[in-house]
N, C-alpha and C positions, 0 to 999 in steps of 0.2 A: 148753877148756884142760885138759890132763892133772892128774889129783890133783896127781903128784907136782910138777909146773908151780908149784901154788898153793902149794905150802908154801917158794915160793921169794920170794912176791910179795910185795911191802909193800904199806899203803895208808897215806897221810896223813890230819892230822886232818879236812881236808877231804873227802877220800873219804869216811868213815866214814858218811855221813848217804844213801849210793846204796847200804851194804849195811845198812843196816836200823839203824844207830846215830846216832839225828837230837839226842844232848847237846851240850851245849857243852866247851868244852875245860878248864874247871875240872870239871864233872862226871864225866868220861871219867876226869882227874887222881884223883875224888874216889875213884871206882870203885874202878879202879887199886891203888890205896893200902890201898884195905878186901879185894881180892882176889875182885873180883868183877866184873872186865874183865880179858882178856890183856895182860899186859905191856907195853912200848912197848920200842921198838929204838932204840938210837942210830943214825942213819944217817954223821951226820956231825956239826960243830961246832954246829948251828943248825937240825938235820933230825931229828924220830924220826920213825916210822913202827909202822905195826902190823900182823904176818904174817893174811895175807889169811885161811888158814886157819883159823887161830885165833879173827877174830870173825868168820866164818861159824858156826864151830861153836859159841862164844857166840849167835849170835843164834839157833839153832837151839834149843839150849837153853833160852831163853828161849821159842821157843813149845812147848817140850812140858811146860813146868811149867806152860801151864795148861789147865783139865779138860776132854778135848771137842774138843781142837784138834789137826791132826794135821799137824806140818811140811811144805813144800813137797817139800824132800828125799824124806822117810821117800812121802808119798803117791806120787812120781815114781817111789822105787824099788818101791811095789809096784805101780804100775799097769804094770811095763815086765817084761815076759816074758823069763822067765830062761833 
C-alpha cells in the first residue's frame, strides 16, 4: 500500500491488536486522554477509528525507546539498497 494510501486508512478498536496495540478499550481511552496514543476519529454516530498512520508510527516509537532494539521499519530500510 502506498504511504500516502495509509494516511487515508482507518483501523477500529478491533484492528488495533493486528498492528501491535493488544489494550483494551478503556486503556487505549486512558492513553488517549494522557496524550500518549494518536487520537481517535469520529467516523460516524457510533464509529471511531484510528489513522493507520499514526499507530504505526506510535507503535514504532515505542520500539525505539527501548536500548538495543531496532524497528522493523528502520532495519528494512537499511537492509534495502538505495
Amino acid at each position: 500500500m502506498p504511504a500516502e494510501a495509509i494516511d487515508r486508512v482507518f483501523v477500529t478498536q478491533r484492528d488495533l491488536a493486528q498492528f501491535g496495540v493488544p489494550f483494551s478499550r478503556v486503556h487505549v481511552f486512558r492513553l488517549e486522554r494522557a496524550g500518549k496514543f494518536p487520537q481517535r476519529v469520529k467516523l460516524g454516530d457510533r464509529r471511531v477509528g484510528w489513522v493507520l498512520a499514526e499507530v504505526r508510527a506510535w507503535a514504532t516509537q515505542r520500539q525505539v525507546a527501548r536500548p538495543g532494539v531496532i524497528p522493523f521499519e528502520v532495519a528494512k530500510a537499511a537492509s534495502t539498497p538505495a
